[in-house]
C-alpha positions as CSV (number, residue, x, y, z in Angstrom):
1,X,-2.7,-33.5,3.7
2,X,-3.9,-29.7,3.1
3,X,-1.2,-27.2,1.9
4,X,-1.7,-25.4,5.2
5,X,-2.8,-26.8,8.7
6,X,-2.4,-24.2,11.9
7,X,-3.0,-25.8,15.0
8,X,-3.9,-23.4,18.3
9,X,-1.0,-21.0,17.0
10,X,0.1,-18.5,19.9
11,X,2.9,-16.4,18.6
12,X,4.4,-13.1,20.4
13,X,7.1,-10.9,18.7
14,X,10.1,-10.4,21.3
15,X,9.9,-7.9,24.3
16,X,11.7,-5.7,22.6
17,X,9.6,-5.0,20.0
18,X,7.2,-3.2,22.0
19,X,3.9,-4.9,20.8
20,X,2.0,-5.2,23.8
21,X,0.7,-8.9,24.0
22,X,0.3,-11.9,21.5
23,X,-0.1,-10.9,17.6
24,X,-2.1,-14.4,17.4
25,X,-3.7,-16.2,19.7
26,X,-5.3,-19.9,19.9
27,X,-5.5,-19.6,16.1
28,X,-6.6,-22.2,14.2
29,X,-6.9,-22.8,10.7
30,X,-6.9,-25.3,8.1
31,X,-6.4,-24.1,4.2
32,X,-7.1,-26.5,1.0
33,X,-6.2,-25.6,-2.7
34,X,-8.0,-22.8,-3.4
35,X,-7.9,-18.8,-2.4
36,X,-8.4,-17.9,0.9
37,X,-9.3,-14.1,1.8
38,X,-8.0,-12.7,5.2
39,X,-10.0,-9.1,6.3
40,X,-10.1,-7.6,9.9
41,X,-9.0,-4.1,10.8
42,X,-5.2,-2.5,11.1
43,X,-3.3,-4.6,13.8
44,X,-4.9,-7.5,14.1
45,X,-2.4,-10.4,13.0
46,X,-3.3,-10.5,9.2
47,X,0.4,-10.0,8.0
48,X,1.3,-12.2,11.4
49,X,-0.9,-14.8,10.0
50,X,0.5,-14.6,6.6
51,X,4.2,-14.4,7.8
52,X,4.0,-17.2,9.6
53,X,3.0,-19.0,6.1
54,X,6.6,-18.6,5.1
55,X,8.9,-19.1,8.4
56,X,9.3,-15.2,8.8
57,X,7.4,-15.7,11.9
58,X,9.0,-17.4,13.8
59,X,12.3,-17.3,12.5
60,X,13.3,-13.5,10.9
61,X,11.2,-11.7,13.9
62,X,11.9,-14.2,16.7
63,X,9.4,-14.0,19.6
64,X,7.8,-17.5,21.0
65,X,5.7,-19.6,19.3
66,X,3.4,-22.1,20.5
67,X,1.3,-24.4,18.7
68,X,2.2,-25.9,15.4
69,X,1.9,-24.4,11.8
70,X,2.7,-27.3,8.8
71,X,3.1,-26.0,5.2
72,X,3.0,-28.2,2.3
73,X,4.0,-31.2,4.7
74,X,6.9,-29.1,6.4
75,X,6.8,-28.0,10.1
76,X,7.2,-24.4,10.2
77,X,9.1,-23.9,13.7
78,X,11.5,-26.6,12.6
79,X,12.2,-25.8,9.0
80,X,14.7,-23.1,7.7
81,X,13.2,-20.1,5.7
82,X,15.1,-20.5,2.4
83,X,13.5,-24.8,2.4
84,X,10.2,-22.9,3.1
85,X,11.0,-20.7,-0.1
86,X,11.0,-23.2,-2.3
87,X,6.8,-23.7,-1.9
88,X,5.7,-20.8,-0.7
89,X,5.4,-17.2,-2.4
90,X,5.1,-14.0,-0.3
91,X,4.0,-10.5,-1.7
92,X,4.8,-8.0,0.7
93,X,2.5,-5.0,2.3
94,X,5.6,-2.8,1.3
95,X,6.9,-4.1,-1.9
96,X,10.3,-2.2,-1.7
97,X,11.0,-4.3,1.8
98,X,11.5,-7.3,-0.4
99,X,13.6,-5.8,-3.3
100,X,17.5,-6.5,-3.5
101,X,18.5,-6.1,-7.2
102,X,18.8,-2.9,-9.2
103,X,16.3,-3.8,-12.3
104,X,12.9,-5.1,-12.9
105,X,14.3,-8.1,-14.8
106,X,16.9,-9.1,-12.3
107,X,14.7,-8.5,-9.4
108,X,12.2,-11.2,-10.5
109,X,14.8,-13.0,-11.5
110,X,16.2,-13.3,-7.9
111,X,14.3,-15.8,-6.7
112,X,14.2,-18.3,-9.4
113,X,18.2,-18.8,-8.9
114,X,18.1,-18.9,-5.3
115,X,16.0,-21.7,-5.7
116,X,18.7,-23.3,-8.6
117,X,16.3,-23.4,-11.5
118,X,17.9,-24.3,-14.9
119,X,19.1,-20.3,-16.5
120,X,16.9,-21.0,-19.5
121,X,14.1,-21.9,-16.9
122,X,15.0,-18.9,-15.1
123,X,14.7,-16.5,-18.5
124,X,11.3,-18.4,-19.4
125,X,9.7,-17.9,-16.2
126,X,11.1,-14.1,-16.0
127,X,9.6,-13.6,-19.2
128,X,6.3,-15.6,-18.0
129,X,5.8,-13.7,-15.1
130,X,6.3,-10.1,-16.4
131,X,3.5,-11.0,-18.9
132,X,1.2,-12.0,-16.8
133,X,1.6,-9.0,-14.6
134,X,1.6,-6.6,-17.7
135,X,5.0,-5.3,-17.1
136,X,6.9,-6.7,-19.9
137,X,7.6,-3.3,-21.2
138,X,9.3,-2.5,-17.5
139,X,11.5,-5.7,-17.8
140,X,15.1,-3.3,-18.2
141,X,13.6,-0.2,-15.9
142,X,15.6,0.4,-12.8
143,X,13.1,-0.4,-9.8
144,X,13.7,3.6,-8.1
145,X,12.3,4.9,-11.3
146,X,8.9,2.7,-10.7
147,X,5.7,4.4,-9.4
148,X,4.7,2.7,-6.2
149,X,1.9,0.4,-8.2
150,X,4.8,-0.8,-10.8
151,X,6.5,-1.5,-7.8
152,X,3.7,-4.3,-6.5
153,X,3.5,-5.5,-10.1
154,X,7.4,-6.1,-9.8
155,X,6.7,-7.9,-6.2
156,X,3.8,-10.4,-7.4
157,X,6.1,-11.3,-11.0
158,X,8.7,-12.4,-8.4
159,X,6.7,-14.3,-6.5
160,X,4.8,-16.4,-9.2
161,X,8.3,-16.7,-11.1
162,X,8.8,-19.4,-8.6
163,X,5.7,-21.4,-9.2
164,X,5.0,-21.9,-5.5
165,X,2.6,-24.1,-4.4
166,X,1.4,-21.1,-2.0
167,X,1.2,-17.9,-2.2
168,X,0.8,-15.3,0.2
169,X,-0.2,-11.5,-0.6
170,X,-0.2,-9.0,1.7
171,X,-2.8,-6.1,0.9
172,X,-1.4,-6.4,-2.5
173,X,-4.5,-4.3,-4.3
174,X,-3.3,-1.4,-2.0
175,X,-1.5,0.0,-4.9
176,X,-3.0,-1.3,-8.1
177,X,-4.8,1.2,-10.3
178,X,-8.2,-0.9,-12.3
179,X,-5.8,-2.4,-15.2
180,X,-3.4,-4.1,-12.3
181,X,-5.9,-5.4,-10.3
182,X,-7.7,-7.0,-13.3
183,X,-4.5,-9.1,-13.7
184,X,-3.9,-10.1,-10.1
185,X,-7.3,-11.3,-10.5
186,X,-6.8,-13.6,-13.5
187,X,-3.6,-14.7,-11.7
188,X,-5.3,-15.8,-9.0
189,X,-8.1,-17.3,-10.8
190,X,-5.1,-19.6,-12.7
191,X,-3.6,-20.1,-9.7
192,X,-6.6,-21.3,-8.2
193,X,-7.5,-23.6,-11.6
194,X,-4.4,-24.9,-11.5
195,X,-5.0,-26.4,-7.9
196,X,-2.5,-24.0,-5.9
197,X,-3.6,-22.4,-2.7
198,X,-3.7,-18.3,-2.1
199,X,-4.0,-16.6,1.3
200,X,-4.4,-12.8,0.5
201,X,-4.9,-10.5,3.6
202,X,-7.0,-7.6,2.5
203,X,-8.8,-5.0,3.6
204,X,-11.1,-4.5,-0.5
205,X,-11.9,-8.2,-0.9
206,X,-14.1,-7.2,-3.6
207,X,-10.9,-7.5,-5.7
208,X,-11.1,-11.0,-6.9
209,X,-13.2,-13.2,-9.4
210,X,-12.3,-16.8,-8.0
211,X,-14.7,-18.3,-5.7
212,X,-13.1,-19.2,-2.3
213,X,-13.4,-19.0,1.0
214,X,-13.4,-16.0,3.6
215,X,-12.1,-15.7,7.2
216,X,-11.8,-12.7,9.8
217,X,-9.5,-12.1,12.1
218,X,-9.5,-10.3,15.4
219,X,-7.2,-9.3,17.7
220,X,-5.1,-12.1,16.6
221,X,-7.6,-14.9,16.7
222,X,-9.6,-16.8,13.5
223,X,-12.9,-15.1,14.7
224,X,-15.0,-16.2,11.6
225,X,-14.7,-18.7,9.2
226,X,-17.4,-18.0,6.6
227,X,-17.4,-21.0,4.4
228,X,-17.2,-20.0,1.1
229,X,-17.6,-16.6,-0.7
230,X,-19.5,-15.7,-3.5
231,X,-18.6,-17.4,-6.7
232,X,-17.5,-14.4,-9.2
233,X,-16.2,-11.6,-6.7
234,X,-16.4,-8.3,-8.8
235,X,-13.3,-6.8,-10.1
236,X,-13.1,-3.1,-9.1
237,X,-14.3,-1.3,-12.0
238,X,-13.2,2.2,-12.8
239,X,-16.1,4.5,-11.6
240,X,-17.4,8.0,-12.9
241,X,-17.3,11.1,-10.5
242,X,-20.1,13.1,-11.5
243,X,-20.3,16.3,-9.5
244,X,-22.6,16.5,-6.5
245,X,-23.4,20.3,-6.1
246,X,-20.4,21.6,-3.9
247,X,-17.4,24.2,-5.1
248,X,-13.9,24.8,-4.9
249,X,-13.1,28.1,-1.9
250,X,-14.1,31.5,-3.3
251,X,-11.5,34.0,-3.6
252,X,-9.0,31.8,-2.1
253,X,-5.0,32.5,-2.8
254,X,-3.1,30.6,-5.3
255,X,-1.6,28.1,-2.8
256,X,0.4,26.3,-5.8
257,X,0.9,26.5,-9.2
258,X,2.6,24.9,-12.5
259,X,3.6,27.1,-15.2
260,X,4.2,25.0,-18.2
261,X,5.7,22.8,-16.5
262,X,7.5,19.2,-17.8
263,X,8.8,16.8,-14.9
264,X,10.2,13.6,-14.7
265,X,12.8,11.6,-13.8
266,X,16.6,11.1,-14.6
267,X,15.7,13.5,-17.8
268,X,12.3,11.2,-19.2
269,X,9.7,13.7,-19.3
270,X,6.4,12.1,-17.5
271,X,4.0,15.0,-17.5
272,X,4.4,17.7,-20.6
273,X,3.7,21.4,-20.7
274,X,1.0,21.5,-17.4
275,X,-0.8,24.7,-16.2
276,X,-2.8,23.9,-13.2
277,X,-3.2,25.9,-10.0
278,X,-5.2,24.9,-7.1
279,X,-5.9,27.4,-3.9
280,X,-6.3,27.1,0.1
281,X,-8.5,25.1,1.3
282,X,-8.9,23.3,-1.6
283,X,-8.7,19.2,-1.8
284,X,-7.9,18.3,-5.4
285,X,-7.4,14.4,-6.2
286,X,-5.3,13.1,-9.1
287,X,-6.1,9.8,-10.5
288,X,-4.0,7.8,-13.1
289,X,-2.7,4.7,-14.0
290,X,0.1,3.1,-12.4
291,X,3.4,4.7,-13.8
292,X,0.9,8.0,-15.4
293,X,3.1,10.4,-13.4
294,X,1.1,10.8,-10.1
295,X,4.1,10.4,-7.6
296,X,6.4,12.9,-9.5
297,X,3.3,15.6,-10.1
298,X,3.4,15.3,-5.7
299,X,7.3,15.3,-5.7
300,X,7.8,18.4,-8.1
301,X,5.0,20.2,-6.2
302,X,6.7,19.6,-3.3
303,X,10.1,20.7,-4.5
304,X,12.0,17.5,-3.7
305,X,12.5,17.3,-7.9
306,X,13.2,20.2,-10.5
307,X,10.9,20.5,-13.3
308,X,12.7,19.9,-16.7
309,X,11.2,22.9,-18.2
310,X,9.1,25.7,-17.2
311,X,8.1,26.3,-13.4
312,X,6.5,24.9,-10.3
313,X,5.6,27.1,-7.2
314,X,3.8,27.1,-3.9
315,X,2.7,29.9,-1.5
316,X,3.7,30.6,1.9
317,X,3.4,28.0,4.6
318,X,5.0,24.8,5.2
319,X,4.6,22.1,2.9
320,X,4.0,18.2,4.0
321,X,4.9,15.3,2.1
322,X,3.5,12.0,2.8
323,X,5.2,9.7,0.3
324,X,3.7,5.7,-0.6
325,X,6.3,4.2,2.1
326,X,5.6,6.6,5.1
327,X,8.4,4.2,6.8
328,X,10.9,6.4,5.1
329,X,9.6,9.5,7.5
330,X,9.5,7.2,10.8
331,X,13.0,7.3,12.1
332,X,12.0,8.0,15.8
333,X,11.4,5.6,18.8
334,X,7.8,7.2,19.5
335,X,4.6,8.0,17.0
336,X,4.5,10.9,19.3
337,X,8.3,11.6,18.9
338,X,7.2,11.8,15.8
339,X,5.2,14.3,16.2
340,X,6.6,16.2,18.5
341,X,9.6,16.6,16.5
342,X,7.7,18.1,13.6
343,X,6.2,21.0,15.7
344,X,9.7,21.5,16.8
345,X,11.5,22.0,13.0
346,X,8.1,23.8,12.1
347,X,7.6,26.0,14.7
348,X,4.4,25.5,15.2
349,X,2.4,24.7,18.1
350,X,-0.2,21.7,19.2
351,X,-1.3,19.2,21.2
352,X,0.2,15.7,19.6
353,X,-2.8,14.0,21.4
354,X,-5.1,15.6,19.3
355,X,-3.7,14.3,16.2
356,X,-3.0,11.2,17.4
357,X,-6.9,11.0,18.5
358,X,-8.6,12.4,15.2
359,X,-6.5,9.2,13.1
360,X,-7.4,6.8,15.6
361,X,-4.0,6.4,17.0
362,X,-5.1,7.6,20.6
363,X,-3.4,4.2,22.3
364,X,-0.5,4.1,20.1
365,X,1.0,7.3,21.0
366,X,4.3,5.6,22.7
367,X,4.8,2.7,20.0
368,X,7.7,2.3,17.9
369,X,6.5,3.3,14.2
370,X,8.6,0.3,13.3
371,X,6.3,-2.4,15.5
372,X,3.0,-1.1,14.2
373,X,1.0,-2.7,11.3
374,X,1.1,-1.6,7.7
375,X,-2.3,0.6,8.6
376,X,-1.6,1.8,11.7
377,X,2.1,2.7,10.0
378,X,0.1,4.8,7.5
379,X,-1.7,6.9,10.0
380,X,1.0,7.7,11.9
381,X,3.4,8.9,8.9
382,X,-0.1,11.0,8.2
383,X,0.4,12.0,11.9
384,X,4.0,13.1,12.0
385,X,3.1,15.3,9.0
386,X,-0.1,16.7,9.3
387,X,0.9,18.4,13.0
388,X,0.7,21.7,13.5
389,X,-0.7,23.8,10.2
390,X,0.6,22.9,7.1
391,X,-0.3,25.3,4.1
392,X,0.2,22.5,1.5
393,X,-0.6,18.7,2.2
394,X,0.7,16.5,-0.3
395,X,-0.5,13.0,-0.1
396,X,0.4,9.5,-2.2
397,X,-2.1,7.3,-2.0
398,X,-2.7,7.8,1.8
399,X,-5.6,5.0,2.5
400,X,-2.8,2.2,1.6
401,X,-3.6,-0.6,4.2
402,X,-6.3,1.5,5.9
403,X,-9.2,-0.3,6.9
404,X,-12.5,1.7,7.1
405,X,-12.3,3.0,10.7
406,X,-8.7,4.4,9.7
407,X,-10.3,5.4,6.2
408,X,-12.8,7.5,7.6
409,X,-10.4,9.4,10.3
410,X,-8.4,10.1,7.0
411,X,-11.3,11.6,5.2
412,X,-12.4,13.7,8.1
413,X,-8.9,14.7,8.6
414,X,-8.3,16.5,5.1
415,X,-11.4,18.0,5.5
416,X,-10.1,19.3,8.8
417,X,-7.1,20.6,7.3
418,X,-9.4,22.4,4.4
419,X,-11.3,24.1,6.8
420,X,-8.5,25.6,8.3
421,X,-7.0,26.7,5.3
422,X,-4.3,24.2,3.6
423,X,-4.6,23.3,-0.1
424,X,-4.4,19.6,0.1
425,X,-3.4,17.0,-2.6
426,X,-4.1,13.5,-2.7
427,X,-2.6,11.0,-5.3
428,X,-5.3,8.1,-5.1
429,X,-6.4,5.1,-6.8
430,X,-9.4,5.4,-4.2
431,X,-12.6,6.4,-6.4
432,X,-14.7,6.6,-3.4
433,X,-12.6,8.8,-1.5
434,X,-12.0,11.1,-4.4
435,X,-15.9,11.5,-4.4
436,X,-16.3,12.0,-0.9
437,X,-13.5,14.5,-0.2
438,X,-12.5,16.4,-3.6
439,X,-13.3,19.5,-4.8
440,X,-11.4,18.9,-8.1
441,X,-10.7,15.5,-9.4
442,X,-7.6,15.9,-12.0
443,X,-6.6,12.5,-14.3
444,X,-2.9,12.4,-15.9
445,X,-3.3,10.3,-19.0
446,X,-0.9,10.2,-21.8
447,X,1.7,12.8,-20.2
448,X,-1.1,15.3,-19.4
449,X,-3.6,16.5,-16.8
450,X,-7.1,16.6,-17.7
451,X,-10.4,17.2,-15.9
452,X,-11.7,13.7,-14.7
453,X,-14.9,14.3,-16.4
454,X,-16.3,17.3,-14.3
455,X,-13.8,18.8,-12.8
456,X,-15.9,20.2,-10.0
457,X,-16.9,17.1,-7.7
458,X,-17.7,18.7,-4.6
């Protein structure tokens, strides 16, 4: 019998959800030992498709289901979520959703007892699993003090601590600078040896070295079953960013500034003795590893953390925030609730439609931020932000779950908000991006900010 057989799935969250019509529909799929890649754009089922792998559809959301799913032998509609647990693994979009303990070690830990493994079983596959990842040196680091990518690393050690026969990532890439991604890969690729099956929904399939087998999906439905994918997928390699002819504003104001400046967290310096300044209508990217320091640069900047020594400034205007979880900023029953509610604090005027139509959110306006896909989440925490006229823009990672439609509307946003005079800054892992939208591209490496080789990209 195959690990996974779906049978013309229809599955519909409840009414009260407010997502208009069925998240899958007539889908049908059939999954051997092996990896199994997932693409199609923001919205249509991936994560539906993937939750359902583990019972969460139908039996943490509710809704109806019709059809029948089987995993590893067991009817999904009919078996309980923690029996489920016990064989299949599940990485989520948002790695903090699945989090319940206070440490790195305890948190991988977590799922290993629930499933009653012996406690020296437990501390070998702990110890396993944080290898494997490359976050042994994390193992006693409280998870709030993690950058967002350490945060994903922390998710896929708990779910391989298990040893499930399945395992199901959501978009787990989204966050991995090149050294993380390199060993999801190799996990995969042992997972894959080993005869286990992975279903990974992703929008940057490109990440992965095992051959397997790639499917679409669109507007809920298995619209293409491609057989199998190239043997020897490419991991992403880090890329150069030579400049390409183009300048930072002339004589622009200082728009924000660090004066010798050391921040971190809870007293552990991160990034020493910085003097950088960047002006309006300038876009300046900073790269790094995972853990480099990106996050609290974008958090001091923004005045949500004191530096530890020297000074951090920014001129007039209002200053947005978009943090790695927008889902934190979304506490309203409307995207353009949202919205609205940020002209109102800011005092500025707009039209919420226009935002809402430059990010490709034009027929989401009245959803619940809370019913819309990991993507489609993204933009409209981008949305509730970037209203009105910002002087400073302050972005973390911001194509997270984006698929190239909602990429692009990014892009030509910041460039928008450039034009009209806000200094933007953009915490990425996305080379591309960097290349196509950056004046300045800025790399924290070892506690400091460098150049990434020419500073000057566009």
């Amino acid at each position: 019998m195959p690990p996974v057989r779906i049978e013309d799935v229809t599955y519909s969250y409840p009414a009260w959800s407010d997502r208009a019509g069925p998240a899958l529909r007539g889908a049908s799929l059939v999954v051997d030992a092996g990896l199994v890649v997932v693409t199609g754009d923001s919205g249509s089922g991936k994560s539906t498709l993937l939750r359902l792998l583990n019972g969460l559809v139908p039996h943490f959301h509710g809704g109806s289901l019709d059809g029948r799913a089987v995993v590893c032998g067991l009817d999904v509609a009919r078996t309980p979520t923690r029996r489920l647990a016990r064989h299949v693994g599940f990485v989520f979009q948002d790695p903090e959703a699945g989090f319940v303990r206070g440490t790195v070690a305890k948190e991988v830990a977590f799922g290993p007892e629930n499933l009653g493994m012996d406690p020296a079983d437990i501390r070998r596959a702990v110890g396993e699993s944080l290898e494997r990842v490359g976050i042994a040196h994390l193992a006693g680091r409280r998870l709030r003090t993690l950058s967002g990518g350490e945060r994903q690393r922390v998710a896929l050690a708990s779910a391989v601590a298990g040893r499930p026969a399945v395992l199901a990532m959501d978009e787990p890439t989204s966050q991995l600078d090149h050294a993380g991604a390199a060993a999801l890969a190799a996990i995969v690729d042992d997972l894959v040896s080993a005869g286990h099956t992975v279903v990974v929904a992703e929008h940057r399939p490109g990440s992965y070295r095992a051959p397997g087998r790639a499917l679409s999906i669109v507007a809920g439905s298995v619209a293409a079953q491609d057989g199998t994918t190239e043997a020897g997928w490419p991991v992403a390699a880090p890329v150069g960013l030579p400049p390409v002819g183009h300048t930072s504003p002339a004589g622009a104001p200082v728009a924000w500034a660090l004066e010798r400046a050391t921040i971190g967290m809870d007293g552990r310096p991160v990034i020493a003795d910085a003097d950088l300044e960047g002006t309006a209508g300038e876009i300046v990217a900073v790269t790094g590893a995972n853990g480099a320091g990106k996050t609290t640069l974008l958090r001091a900047i923004a005045g949500l953390i004191q530096p530890l020594a020297g000074r951090v400034r920014h001129g007039p205007g209002r200053v947005a925030y978009l943090p790695q979880e927008p889902g934190v900023l979304l506490h309203r029953n409307s995207v353009r609730a949202e919205i609205e509610q940020t002209l109102r604090w800011s005092g500025e005027s707009g039209d919420p439609g226009e935002i809402l139509t430059l990010l490709g959110l034009a027929d989401h306006g009245e959803s619940d931020p809370r019913d819309l896909s990991g993507g489609q989440r993204q933009r409209a925490g981008l949305a509730a932000i970037l209203a009105g006229r910002p002087g400073l823009a302050l972005l973390d990672e911001p194509t997270r779950g984006m698929d190239r439609a909602a990429r692009t509307a990014l892009a030509a946003t910041v460039n928008r908000l450039a034009e009209a005079g806000a200094a933007v800054i953009m915490a990425t892992h996305d080379d591309d991006l960097a290349r196509e939208v950056a004046h300045r591209v800025m790399r924290i490496d070892d506690g400091r900010i460098h150049p990434a080789l020419d500073a000057v990209v566009r």
